[in-house]
N, CA, C and O atoms as a GROMACS GRO file, in nm:
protein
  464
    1UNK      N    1   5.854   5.262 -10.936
    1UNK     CA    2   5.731   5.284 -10.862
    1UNK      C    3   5.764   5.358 -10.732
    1UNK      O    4   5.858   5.317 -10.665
    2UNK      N    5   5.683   5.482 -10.684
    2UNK     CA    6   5.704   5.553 -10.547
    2UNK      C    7   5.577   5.468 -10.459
    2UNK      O    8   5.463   5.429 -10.481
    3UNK      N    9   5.687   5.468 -10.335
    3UNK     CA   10   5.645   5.402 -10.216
    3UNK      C   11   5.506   5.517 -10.218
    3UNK      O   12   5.491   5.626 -10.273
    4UNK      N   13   5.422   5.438 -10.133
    4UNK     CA   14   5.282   5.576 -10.091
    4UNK      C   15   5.295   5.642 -10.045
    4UNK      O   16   5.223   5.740 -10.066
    5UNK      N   17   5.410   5.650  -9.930
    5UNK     CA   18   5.476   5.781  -9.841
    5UNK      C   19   5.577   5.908  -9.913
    5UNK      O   20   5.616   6.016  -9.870
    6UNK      N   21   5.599   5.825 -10.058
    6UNK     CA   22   5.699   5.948 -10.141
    6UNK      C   23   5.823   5.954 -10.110
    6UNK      O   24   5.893   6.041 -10.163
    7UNK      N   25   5.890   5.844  -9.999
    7UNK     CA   26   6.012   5.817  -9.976
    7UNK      C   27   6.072   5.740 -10.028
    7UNK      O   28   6.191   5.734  -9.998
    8UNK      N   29   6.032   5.672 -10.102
    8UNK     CA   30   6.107   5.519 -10.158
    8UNK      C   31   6.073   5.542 -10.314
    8UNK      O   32   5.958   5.566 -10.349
    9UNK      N   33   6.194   5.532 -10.419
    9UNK     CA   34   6.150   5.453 -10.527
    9UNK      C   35   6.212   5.313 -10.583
    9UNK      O   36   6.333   5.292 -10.581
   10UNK      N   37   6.132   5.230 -10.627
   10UNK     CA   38   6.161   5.148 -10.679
   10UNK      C   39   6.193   5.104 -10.828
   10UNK      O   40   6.099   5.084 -10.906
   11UNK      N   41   6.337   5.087 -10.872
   11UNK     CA   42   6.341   5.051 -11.007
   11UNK      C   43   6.364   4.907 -11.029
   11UNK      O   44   6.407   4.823 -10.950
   12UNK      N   45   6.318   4.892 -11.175
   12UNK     CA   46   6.352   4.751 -11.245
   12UNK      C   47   6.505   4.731 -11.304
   12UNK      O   48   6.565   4.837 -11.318
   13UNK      N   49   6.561   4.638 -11.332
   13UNK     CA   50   6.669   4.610 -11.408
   13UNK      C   51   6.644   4.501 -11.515
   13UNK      O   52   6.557   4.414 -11.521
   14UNK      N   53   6.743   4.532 -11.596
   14UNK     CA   54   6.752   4.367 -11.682
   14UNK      C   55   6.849   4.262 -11.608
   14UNK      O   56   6.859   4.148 -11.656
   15UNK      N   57   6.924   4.299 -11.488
   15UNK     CA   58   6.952   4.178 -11.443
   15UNK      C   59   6.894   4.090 -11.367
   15UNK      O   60   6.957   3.997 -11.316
   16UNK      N   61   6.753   4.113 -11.347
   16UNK     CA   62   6.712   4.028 -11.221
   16UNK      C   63   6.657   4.089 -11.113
   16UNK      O   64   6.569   4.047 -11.037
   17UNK      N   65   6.744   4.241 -11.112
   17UNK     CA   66   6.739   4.276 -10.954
   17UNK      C   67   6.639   4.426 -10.966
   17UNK      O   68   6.622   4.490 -11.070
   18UNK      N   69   6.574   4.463 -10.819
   18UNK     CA   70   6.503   4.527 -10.863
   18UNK      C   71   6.569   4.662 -10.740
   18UNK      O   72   6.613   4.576 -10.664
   19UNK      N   73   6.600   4.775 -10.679
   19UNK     CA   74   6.632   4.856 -10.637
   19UNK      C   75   6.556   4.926 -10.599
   19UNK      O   76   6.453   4.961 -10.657
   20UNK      N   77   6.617   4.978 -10.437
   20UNK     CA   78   6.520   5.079 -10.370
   20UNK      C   79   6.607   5.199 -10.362
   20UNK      O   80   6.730   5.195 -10.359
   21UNK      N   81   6.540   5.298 -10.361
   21UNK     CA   82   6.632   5.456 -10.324
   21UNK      C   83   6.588   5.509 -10.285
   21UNK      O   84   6.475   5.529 -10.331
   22UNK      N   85   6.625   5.577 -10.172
   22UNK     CA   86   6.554   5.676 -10.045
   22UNK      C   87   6.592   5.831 -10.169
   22UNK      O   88   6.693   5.863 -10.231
   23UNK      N   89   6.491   5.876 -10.161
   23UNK     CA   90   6.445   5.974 -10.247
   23UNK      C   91   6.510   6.131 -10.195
   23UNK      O   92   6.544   6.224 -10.268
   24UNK      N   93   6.514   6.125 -10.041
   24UNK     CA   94   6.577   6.278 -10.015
   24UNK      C   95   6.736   6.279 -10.005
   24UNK      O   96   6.775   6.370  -9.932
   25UNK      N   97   6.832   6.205 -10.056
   25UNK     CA   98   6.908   6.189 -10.065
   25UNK      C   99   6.961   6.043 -10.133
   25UNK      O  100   7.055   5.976 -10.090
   26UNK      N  101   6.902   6.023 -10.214
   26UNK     CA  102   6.955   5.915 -10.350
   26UNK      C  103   7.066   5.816 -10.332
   26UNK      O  104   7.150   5.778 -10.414
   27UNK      N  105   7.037   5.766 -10.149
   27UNK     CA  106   7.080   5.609 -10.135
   27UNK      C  107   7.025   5.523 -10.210
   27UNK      O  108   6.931   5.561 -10.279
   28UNK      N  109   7.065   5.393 -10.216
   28UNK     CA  110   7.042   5.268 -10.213
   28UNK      C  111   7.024   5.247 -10.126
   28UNK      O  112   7.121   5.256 -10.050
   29UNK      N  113   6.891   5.204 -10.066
   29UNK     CA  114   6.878   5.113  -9.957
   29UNK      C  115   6.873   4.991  -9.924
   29UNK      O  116   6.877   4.955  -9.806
   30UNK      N  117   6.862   4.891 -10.049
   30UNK     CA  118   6.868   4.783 -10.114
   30UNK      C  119   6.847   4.698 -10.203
   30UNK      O  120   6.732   4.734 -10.229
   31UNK      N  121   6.865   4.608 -10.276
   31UNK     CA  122   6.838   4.522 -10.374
   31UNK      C  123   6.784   4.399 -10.373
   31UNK      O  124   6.843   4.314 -10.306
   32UNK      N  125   6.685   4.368 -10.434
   32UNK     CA  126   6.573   4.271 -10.421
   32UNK      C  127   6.618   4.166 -10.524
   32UNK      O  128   6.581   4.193 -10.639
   33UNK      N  129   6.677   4.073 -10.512
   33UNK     CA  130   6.766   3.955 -10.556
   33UNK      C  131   6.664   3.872 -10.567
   33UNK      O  132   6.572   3.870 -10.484
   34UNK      N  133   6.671   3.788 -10.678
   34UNK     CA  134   6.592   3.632 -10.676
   34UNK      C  135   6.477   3.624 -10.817
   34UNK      O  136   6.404   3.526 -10.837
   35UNK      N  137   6.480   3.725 -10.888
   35UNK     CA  138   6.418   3.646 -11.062
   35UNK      C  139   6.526   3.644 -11.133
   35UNK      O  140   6.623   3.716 -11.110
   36UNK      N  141   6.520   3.564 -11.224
   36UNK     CA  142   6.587   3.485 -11.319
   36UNK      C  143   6.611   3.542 -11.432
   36UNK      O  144   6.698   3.490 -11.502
   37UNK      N  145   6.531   3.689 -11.490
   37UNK     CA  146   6.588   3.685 -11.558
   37UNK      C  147   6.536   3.892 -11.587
   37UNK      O  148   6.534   3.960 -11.485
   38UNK      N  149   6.510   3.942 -11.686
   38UNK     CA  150   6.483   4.083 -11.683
   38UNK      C  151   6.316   4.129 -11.584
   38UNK      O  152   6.201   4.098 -11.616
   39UNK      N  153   6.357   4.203 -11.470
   39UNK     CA  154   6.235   4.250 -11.408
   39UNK      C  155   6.171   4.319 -11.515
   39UNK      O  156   6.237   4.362 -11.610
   40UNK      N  157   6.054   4.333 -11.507
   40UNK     CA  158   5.971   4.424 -11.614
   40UNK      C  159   5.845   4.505 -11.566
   40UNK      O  160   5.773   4.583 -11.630
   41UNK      N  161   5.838   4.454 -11.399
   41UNK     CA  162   5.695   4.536 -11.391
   41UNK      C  163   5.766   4.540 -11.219
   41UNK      O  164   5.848   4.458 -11.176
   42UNK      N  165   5.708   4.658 -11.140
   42UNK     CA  166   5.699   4.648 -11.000
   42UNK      C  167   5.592   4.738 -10.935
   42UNK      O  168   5.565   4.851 -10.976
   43UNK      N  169   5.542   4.687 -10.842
   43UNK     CA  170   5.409   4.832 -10.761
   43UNK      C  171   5.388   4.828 -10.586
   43UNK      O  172   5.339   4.732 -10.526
   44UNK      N  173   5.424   4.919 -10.540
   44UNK     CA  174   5.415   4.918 -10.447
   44UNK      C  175   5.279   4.869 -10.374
   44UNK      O  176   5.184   4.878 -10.452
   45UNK      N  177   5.242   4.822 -10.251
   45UNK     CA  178   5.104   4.790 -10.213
   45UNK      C  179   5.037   4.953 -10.146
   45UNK      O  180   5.100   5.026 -10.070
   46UNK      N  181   4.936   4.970 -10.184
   46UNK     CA  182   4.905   5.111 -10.115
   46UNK      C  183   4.898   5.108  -9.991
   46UNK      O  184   4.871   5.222  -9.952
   47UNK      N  185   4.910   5.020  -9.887
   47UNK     CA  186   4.961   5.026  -9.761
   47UNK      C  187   5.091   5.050  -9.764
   47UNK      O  188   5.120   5.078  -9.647
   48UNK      N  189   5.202   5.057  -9.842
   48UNK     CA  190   5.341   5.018  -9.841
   48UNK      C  191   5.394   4.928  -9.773
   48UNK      O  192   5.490   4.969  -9.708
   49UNK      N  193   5.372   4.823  -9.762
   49UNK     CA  194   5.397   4.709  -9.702
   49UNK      C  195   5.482   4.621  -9.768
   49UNK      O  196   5.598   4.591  -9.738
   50UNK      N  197   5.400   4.574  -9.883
   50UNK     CA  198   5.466   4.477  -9.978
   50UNK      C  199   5.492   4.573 -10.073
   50UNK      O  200   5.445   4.686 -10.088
   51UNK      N  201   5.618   4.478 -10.171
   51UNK     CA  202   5.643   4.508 -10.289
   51UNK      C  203   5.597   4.412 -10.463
   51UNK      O  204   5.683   4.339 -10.513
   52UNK      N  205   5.518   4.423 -10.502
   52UNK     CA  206   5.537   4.321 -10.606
   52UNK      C  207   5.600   4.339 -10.767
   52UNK      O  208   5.569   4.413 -10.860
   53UNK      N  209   5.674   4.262 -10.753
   53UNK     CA  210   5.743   4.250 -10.924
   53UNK      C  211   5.706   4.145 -11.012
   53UNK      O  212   5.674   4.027 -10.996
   54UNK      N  213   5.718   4.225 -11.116
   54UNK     CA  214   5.735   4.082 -11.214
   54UNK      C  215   5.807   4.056 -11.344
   54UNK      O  216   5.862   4.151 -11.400
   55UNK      N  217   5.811   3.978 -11.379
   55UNK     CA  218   5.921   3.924 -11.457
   55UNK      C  219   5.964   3.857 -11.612
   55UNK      O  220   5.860   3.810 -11.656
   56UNK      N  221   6.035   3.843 -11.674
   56UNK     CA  222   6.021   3.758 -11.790
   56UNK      C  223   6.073   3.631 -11.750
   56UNK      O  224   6.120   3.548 -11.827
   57UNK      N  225   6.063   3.622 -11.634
   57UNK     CA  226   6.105   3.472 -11.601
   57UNK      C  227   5.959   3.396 -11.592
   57UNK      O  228   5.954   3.275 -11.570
   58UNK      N  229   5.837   3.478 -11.611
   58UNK     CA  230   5.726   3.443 -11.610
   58UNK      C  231   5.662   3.439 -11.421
   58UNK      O  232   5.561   3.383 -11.380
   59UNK      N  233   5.755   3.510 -11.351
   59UNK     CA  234   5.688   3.489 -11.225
   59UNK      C  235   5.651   3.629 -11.181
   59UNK      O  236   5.705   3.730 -11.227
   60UNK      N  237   5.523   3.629 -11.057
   60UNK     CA  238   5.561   3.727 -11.022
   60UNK      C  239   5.586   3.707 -10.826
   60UNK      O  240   5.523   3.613 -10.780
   61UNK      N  241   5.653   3.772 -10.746
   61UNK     CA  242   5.746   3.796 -10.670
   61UNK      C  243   5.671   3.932 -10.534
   61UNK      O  244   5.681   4.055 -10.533
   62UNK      N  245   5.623   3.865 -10.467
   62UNK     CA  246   5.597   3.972 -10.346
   62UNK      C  247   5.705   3.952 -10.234
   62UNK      O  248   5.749   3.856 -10.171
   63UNK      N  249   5.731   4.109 -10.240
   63UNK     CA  250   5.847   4.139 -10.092
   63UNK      C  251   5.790   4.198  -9.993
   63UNK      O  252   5.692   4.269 -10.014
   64UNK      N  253   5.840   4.181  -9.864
   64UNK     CA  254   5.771   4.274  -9.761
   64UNK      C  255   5.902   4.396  -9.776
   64UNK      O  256   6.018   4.357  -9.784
   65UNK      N  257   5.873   4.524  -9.776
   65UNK     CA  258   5.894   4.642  -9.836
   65UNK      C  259   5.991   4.668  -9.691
   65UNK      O  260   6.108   4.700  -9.711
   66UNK      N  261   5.950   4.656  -9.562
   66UNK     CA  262   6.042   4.704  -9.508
   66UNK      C  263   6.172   4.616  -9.472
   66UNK      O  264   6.255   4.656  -9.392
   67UNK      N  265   6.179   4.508  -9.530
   67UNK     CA  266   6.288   4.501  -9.531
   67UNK      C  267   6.367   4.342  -9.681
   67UNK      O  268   6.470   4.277  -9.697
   68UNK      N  269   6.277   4.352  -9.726
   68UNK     CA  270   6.352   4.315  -9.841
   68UNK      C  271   6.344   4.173  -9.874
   68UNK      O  272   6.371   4.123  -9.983
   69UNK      N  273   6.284   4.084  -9.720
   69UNK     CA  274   6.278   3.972  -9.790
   69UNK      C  275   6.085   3.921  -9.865
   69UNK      O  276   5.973   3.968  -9.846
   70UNK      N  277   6.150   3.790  -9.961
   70UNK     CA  278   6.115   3.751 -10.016
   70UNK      C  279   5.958   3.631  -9.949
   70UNK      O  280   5.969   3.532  -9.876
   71UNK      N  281   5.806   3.703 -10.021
   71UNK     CA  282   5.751   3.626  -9.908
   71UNK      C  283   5.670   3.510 -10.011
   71UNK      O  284   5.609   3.412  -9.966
   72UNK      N  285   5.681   3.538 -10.133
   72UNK     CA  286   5.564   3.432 -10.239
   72UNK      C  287   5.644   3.467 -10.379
   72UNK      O  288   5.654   3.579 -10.428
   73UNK      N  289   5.700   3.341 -10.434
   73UNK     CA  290   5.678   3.351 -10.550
   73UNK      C  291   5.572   3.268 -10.649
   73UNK      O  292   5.566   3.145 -10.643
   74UNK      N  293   5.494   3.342 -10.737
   74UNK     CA  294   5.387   3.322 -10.802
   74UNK      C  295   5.416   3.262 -10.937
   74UNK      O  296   5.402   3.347 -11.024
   75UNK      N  297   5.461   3.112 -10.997
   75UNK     CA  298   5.448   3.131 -11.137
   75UNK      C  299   5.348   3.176 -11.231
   75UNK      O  300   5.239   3.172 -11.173
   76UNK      N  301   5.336   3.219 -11.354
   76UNK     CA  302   5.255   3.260 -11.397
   76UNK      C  303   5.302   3.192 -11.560
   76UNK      O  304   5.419   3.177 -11.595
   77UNK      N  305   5.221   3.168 -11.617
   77UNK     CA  306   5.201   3.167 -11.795
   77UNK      C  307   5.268   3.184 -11.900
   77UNK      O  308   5.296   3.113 -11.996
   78UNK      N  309   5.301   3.343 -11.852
   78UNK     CA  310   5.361   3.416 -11.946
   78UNK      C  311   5.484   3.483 -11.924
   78UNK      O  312   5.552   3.406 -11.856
   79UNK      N  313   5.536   3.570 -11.942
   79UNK     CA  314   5.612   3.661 -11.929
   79UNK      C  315   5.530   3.814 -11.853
   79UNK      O  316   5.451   3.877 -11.924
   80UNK      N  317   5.558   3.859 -11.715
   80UNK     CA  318   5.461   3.949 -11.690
   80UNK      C  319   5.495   4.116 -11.713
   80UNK      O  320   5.595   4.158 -11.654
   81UNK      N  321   5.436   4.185 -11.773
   81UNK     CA  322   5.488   4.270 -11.828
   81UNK      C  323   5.426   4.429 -11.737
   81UNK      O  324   5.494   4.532 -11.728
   82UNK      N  325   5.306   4.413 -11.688
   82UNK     CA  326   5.238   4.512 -11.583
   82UNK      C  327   5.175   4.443 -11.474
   82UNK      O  328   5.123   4.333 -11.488
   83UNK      N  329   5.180   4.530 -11.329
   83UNK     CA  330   5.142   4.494 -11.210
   83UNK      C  331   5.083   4.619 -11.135
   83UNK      O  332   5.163   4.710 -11.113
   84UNK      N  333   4.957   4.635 -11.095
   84UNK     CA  334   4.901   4.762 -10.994
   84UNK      C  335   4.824   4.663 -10.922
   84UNK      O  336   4.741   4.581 -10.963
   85UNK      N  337   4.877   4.692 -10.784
   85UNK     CA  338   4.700   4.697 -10.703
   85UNK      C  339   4.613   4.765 -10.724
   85UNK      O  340   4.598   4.864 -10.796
   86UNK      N  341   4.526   4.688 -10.634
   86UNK     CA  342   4.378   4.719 -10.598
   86UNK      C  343   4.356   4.841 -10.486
   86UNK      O  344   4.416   4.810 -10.383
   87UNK      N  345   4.296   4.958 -10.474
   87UNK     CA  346   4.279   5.022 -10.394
   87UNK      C  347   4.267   4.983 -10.260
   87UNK      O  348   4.286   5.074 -10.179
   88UNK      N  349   4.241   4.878 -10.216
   88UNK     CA  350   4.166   4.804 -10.131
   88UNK      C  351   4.307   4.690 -10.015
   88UNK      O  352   4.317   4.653  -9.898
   89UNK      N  353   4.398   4.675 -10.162
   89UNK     CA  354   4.496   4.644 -10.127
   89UNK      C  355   4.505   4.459 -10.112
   89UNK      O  356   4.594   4.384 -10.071
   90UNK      N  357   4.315   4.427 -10.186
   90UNK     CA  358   4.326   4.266 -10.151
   90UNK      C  359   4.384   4.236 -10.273
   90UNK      O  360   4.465   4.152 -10.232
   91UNK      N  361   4.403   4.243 -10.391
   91UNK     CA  362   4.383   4.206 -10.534
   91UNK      C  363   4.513   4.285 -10.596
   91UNK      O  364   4.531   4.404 -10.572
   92UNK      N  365   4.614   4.198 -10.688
   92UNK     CA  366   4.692   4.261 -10.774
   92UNK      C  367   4.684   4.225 -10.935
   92UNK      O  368   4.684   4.112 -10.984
   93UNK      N  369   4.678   4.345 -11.001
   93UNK     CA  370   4.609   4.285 -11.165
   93UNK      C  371   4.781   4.279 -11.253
   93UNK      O  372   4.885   4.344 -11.253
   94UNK      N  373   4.740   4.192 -11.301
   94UNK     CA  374   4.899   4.136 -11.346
   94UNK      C  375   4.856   4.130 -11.523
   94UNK      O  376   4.776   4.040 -11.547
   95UNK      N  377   4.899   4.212 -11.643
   95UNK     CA  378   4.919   4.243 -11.746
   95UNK      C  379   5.043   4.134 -11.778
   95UNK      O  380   5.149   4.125 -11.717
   96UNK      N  381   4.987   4.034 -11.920
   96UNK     CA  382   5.094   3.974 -11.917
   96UNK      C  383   5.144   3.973 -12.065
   96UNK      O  384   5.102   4.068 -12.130
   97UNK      N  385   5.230   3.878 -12.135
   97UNK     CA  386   5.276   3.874 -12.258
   97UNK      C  387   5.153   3.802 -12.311
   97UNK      O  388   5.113   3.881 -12.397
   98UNK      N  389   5.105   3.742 -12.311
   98UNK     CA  390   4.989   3.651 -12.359
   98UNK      C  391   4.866   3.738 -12.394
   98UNK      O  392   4.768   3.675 -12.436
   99UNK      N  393   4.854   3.866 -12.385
   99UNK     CA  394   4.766   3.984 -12.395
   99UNK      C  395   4.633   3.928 -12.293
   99UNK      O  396   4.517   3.910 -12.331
  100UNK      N  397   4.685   3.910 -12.160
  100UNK     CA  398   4.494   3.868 -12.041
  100UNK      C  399   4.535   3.954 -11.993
  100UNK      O  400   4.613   4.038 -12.037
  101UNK      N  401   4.470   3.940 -11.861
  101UNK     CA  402   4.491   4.027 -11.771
  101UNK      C  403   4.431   3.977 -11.714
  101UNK      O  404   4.313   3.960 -11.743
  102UNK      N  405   4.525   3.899 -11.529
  102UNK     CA  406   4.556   3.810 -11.473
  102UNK      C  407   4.510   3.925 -11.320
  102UNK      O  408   4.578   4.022 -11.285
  103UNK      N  409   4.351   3.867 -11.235
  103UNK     CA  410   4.361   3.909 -11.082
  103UNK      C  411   4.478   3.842 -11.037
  103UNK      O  412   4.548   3.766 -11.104
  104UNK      N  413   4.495   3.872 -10.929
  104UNK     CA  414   4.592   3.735 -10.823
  104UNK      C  415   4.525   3.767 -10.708
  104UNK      O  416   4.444   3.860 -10.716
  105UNK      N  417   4.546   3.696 -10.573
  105UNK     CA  418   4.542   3.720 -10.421
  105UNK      C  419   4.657   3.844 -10.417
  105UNK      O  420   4.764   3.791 -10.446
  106UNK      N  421   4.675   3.977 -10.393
  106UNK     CA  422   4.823   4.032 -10.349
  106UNK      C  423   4.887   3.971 -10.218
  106UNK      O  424   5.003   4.006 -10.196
  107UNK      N  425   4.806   3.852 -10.094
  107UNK     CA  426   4.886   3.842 -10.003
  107UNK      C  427   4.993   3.714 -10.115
  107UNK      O  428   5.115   3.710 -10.135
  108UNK      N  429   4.913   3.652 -10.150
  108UNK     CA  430   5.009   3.511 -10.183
  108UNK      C  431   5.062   3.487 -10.384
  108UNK      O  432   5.128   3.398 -10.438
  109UNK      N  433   4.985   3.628 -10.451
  109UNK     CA  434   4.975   3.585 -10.601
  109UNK      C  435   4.882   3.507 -10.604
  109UNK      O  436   4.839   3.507 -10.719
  110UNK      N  437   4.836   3.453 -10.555
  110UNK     CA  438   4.761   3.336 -10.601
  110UNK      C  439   4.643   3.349 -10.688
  110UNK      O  440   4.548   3.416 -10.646
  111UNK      N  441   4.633   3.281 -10.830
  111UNK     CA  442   4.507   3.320 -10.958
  111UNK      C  443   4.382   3.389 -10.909
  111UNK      O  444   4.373   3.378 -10.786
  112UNK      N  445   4.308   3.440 -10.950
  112UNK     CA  446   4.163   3.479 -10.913
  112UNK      C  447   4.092   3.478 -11.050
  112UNK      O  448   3.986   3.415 -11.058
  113UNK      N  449   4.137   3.537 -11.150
  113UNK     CA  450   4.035   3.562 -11.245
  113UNK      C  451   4.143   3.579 -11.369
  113UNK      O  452   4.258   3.618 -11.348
  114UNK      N  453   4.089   3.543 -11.514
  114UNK     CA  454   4.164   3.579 -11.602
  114UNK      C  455   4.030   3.640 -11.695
  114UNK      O  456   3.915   3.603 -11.717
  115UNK      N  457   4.117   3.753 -11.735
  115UNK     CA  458   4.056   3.797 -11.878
  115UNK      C  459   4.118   3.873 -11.983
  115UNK      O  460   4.195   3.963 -12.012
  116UNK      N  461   4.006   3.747 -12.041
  116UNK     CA  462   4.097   3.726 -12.241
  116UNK      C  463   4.085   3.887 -12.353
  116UNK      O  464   4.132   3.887 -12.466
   0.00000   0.00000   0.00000
């Protein structure tokens, strides 16, 4: 996922960890440590603020973007397989293994709406 400014991208791994890279010269700027098991989804917040991932550990995981730590983890159901915000930046729609499609709060994850 590219940061909104076009400086940052963010990749997934199957170990857990999810990676940032400054784009005009293809550092690492750091690694986002702490799911359990293959990342599978990540999206930047269109403020670029936060980061959210998610996981087959069934959670999903908001970071504050500038610097990496860890501010909510969200269990969830399933295994989560897609994540975009909301234009608006209140709301993150979370695509999961269970075929719904899961609102959350984007400050905290927290449920809002499911549909089957």
């Amino acid at each position: 996922a590219y940061s909104p400014d076009g400086q940052t991208l963010a990749t997934v791994s199957w170990d857990g960890t999810v990676r940032l890279w400054r784009l005009s010269d293809g550092t690492r700027i750091r690694t986002l440590i702490g799911h359990e098991a293959w990342v599978s989804a990540v999206a930047y917040s269109p403020d670029g603020s936060t980061i959210a991932t998610g996981s087959y550990d069934k959670t999903v995981r908001l970071w504050r973007a500038s610097d990496g730590v860890l501010l909510h983890t969200a269990p969830q159901e399933d295994i989560v397989l897609a994540l975009a915000y909301a234009p608006d930046n209140t709301t993150l729609a979370m695509g999961s293994n269970d075929k719904t499609l899961r609102l959350l709060w984007a400050c905290d994850g927290a449920h809002l709406h499911t549909f089957n």
